[in-house]
C-alpha positions as CSV (number, residue, x, y, z in Angstrom):
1,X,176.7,48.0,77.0
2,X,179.7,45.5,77.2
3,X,182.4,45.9,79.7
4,X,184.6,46.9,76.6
5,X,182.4,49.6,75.7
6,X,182.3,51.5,79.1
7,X,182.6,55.3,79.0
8,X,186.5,56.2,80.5
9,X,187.0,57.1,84.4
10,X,185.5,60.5,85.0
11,X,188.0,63.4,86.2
12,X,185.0,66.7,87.4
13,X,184.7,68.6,90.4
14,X,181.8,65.9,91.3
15,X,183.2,63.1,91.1
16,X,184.0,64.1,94.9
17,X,185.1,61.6,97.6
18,X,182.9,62.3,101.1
19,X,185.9,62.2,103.6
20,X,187.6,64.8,101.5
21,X,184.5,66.7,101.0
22,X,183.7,66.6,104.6
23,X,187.0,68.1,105.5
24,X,186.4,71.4,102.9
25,X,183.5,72.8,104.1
26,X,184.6,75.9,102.1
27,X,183.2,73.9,98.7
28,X,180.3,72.9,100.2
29,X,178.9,75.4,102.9
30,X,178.4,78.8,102.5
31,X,177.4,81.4,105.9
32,X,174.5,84.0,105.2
33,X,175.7,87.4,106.1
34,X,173.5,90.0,107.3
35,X,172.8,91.7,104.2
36,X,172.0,88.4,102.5
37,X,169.4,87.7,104.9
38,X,167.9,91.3,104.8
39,X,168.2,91.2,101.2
40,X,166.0,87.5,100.8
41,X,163.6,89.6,103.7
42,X,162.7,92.5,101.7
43,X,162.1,90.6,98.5
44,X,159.9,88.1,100.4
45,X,157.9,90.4,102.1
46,X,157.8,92.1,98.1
47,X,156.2,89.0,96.8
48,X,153.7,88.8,100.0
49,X,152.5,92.1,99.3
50,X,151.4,90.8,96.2
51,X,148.7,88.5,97.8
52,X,149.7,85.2,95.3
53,X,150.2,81.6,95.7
54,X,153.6,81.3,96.9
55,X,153.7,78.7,93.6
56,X,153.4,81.5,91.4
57,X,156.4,82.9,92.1
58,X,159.1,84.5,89.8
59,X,162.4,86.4,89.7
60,X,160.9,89.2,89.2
61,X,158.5,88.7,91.7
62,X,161.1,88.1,94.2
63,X,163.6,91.2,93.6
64,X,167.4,90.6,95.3
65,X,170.1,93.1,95.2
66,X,173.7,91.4,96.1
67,X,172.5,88.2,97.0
68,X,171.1,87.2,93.3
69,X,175.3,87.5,92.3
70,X,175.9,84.1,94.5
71,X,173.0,82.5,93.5
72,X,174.5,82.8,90.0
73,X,177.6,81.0,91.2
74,X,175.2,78.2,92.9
75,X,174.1,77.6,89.4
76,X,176.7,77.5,88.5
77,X,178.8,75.3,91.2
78,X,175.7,73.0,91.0
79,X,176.0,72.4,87.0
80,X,179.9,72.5,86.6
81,X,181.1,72.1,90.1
82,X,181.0,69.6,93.3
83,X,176.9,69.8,92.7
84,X,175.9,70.7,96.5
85,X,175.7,73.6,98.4
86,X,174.4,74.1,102.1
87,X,173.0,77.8,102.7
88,X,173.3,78.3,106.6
89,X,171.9,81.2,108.6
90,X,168.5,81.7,107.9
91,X,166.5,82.9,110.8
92,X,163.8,80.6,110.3
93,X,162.8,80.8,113.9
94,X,161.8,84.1,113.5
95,X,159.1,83.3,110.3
96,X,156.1,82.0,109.5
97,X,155.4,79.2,107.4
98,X,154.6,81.8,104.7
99,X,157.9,83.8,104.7
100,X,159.5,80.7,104.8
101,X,158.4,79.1,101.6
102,X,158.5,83.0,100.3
103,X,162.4,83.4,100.8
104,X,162.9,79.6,99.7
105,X,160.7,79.4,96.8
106,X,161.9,82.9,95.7
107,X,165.3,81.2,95.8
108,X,164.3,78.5,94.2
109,X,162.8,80.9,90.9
110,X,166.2,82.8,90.9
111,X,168.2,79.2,89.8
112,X,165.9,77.6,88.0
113,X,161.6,76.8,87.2
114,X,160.2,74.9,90.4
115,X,158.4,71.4,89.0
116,X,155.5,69.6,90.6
117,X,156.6,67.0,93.1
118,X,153.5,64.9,93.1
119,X,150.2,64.4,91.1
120,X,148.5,67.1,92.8
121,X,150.8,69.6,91.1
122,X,152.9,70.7,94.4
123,X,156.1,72.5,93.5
124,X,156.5,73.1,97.4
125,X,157.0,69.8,99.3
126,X,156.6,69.0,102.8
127,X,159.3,66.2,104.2
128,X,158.3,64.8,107.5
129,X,156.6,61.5,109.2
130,X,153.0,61.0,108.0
131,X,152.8,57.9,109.4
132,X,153.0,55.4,105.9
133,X,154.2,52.0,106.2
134,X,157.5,52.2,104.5
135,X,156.7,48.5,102.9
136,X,153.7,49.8,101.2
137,X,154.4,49.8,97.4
138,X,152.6,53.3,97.3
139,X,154.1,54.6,99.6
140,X,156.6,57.5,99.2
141,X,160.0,56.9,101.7
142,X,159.9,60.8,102.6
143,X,156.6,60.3,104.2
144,X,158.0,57.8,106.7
145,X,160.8,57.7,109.6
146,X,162.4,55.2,108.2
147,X,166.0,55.2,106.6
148,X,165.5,56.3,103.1
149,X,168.8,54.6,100.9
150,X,170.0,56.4,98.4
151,X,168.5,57.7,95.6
152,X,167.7,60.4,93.0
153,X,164.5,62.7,92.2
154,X,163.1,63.7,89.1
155,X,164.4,67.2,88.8
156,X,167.3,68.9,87.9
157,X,168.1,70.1,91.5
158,X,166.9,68.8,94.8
159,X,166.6,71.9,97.3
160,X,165.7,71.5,101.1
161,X,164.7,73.9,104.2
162,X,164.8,72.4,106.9
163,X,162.3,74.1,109.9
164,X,162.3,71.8,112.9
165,X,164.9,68.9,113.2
166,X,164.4,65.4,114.7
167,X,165.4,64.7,118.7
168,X,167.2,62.1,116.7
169,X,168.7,61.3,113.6
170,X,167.3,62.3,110.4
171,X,171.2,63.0,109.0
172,X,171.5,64.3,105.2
173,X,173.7,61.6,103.3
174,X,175.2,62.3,99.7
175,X,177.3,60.6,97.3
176,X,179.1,60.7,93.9
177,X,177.5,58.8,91.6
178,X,181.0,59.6,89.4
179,X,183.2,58.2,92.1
180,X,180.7,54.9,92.5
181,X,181.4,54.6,88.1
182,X,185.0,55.3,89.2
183,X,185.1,52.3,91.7
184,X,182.8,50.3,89.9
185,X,184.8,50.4,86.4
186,X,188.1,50.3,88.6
187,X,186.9,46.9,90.4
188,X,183.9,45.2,88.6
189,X,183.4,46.2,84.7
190,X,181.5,43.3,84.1
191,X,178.9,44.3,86.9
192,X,178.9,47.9,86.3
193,X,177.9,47.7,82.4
194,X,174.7,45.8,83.7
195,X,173.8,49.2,85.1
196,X,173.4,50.5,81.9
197,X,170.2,47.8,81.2
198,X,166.6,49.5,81.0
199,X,166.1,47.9,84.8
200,X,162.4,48.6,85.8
201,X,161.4,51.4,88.6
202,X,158.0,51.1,89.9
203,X,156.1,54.7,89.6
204,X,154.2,54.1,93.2
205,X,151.0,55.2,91.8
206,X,152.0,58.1,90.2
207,X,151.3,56.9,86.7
208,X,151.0,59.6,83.6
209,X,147.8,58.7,81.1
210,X,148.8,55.8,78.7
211,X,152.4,55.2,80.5
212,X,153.6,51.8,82.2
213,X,153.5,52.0,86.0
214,X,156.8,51.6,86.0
215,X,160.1,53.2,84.2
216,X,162.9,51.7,82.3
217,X,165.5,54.2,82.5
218,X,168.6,52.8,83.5
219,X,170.5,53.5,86.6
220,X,173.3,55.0,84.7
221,X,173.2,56.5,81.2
222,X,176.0,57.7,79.3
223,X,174.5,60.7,76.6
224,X,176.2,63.5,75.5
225,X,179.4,63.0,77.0
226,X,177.9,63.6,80.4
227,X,177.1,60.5,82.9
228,X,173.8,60.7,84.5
229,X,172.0,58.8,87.6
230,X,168.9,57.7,87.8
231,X,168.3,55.2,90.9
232,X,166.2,54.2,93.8
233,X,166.1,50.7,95.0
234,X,163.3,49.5,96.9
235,X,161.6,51.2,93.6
236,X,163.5,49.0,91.5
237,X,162.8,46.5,93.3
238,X,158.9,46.8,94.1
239,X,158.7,47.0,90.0
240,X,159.4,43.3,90.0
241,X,155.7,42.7,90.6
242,X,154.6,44.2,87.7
243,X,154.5,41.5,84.3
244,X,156.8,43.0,81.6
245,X,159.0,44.5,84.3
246,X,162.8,43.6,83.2
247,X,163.2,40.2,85.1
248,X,166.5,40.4,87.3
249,X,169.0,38.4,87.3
250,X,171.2,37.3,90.0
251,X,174.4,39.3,88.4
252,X,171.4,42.5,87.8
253,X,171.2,41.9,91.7
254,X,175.0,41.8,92.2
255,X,175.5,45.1,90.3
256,X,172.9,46.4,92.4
257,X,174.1,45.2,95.8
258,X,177.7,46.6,95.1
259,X,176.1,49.8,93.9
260,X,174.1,50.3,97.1
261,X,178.0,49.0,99.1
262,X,180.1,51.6,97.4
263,X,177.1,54.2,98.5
264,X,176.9,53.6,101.9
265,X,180.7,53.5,102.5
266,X,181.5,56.1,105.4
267,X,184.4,57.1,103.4
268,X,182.8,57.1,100.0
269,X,179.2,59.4,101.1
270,X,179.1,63.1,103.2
271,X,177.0,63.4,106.4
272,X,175.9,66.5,107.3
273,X,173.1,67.5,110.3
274,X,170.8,70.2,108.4
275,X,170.0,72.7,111.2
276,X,166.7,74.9,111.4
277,X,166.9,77.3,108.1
278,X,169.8,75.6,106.9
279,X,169.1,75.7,102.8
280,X,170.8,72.2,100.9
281,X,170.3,72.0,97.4
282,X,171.8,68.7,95.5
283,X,171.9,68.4,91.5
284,X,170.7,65.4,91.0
285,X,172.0,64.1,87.7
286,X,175.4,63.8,89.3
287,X,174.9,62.1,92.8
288,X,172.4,60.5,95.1
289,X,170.7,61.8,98.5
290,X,169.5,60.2,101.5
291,X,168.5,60.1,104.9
292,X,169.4,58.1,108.1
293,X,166.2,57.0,109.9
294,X,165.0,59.4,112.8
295,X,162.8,59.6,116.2
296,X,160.7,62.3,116.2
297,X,159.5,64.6,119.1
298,X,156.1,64.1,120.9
299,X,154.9,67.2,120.1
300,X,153.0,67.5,117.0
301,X,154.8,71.3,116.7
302,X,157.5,70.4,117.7
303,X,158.2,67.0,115.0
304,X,160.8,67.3,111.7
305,X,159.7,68.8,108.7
306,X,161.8,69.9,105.8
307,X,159.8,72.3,102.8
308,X,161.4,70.8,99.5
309,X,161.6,72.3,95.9
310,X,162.1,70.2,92.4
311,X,164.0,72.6,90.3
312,X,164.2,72.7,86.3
313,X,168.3,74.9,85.7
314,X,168.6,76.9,82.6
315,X,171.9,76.0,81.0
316,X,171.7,72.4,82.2
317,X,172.9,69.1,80.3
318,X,170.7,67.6,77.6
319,X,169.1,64.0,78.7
320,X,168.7,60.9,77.1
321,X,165.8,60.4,75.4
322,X,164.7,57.5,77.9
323,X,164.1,59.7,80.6
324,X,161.0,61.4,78.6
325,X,159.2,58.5,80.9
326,X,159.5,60.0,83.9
327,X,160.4,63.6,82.7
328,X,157.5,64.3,79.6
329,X,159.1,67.4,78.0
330,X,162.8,67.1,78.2
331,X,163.7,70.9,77.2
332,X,166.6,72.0,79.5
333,X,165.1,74.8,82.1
334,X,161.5,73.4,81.7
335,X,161.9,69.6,82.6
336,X,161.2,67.1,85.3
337,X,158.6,66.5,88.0
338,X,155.4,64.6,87.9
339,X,152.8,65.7,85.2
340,X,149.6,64.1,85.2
341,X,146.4,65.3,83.2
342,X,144.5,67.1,85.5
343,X,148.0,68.7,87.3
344,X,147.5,72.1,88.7
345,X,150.8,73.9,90.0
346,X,150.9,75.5,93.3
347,X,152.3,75.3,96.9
348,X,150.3,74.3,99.8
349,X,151.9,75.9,103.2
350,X,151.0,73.1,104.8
């Protein structure tokens, strides 16, 4: 894509700017009542009675009364709106791991089809410090304390419960991938069309049967009359090592560099603290996530860990064709994840 050719500045509800954002909670964070909670309780302890993986899970399995008319408007506030929501409230103090991934992965089947998060075929994730060298090329940044950067999943939706917070840091960051276009085509045309190059991101391992161990989606596609995201950096740039990789040039790099600037600008991004049973849930396609670094308590029961669901939304945008190489099927409600041949879904508690 030429400068010339660029798609024209984007006007939506997403293409939010954080210090505005941060000062309407009222968008973004929504205060369980006590008839929400009691209704997600009954329905959990519905689906427990039916002695089942906690993967297994459906809307029917997972009954709500009033609360299943605001997850409707989640849907929708995530496909057509600002893209985030923060559920706050949850009693998670009072649960076991089980009810927990009961009231979030019922959730989770009322917006959308959870996907499978790794090669083992875990639609239930588990965030927290496993002790990987974040320089590792296999490595996975979620399973480190490290700062993550910004970046997107493959899924849909990005959902998080967060059960135990760090003694420090460990902040939720987010930003508009609309607003960084905006800014981009505003200040640097020439650099932002570069973004629109198959650049190479390494798979870490995670490679499907015949597939490259690395992707050439690029970081922003324009299909459909929709703008989509598709970044991680130290992917991108661990995918250098592999031959037929994209070779990077030093204006590639430049694009890149003032992509990751206009992320991390304190006036661009939102910070937000998740507490214990806060519920965040991010569509993807439409802005970035990440995480400042963290210092975890001494106690092993004590020490951060976030459950997180990969969710596939009925009604959702159609995708460009490139992204069958991380996504397989592309069929909207059914799409995303990691699929490997011998992939089983289900979700181990721990």
């Amino acid at each position: 894509m030429t400068p010339n050719d660029l798609p024209p500045q984007i006007e939506t509800p997403a293409a939010w700017v954080g210090r505005d954002l941060s000062e309407r909670p009222e968008d973004w964070l929504y205060q369980l009542t006590p008839d929400d909670v009691a209704d997600l309780e009954q329905a959990a302890r519905h689906f427990l009675s039916l002695d089942r993986d906690v993967g297994e899970i459906t809307a029917e399995d997972f009954p709500l009364t009033q609360f299943a008319d605001h997850l409707s408007a989640l849907r929708d506030k995530l496909l057509s709106g600002v893209g985030v929501e923060v559920l706050r409230g949850l009693p998670i103090e009072t649960y076991d791991q089980k009810m927990a991934a009961a009231v979030f992965c019922g959730i989770g089947a009322h917006l959308g089809s959870a996907r499978s998060q790794n090669a083992d075929g875990h639609i239930l994730g588990h965030v927290r410090d496993v002790g990987r060298d974040p320089n590792d090329p296999t490595a996975r940044i979620y399973q480190t304390s490290a700062r993550q950067s910004f970046h997107t999943d493959s899924a849909d939706v990005v959902g998080l419960l967060c059960l135990r917070d760090a003694k420090e840091g460990g902040d939720s960051l987010l930003v508009s991938a609309e607003t960084i276009f905006n800014r981009m085509r505003a200040e640097r045309p020439d650099l932002l069309s570069l973004l629109f190059d198959p650049i190479a991101t390494d798979r870490r391992g995670e490679v499907p049967e015949g597939m490259d161990p690395f992707m050439t989606i690029p970081p922003f596609s324009w299909f459909a009359g929709k703008l989509t995201v598709f970044y991680q950096r130290q992917y991108i740039d661990s995918a250098q090592r592999f031959e037929g990789a994209l070779r990077l040039t030093p204006a590639h790099v430049e694009a890149l560099d003032m992509f990751d600037a206009l992320a991390n600008d304190p006036d661009l991004h939102i910070t937000m603290r998740l507490q214990p049973g806060d519920m965040q849930f991010v569509y993807n396609h439409a802005m970035l996530h990440d995480r400042t670094g963290f210092i975890d308590w001494p106690d092993s029961d004590k020490r951060r860990h976030l459950f997180r669901l990969w969710l596939s939304l009925p009604g959702d945008r159609t995708l460009p064709p490139v992204f069958a190489q991380r996504y397989g099927d592309l069929t909207v409600g059914a799409r995303g994840g990691i699929i490997t041949n011998h992939t089983r879904l289900h979700a181990p508690l721990d």
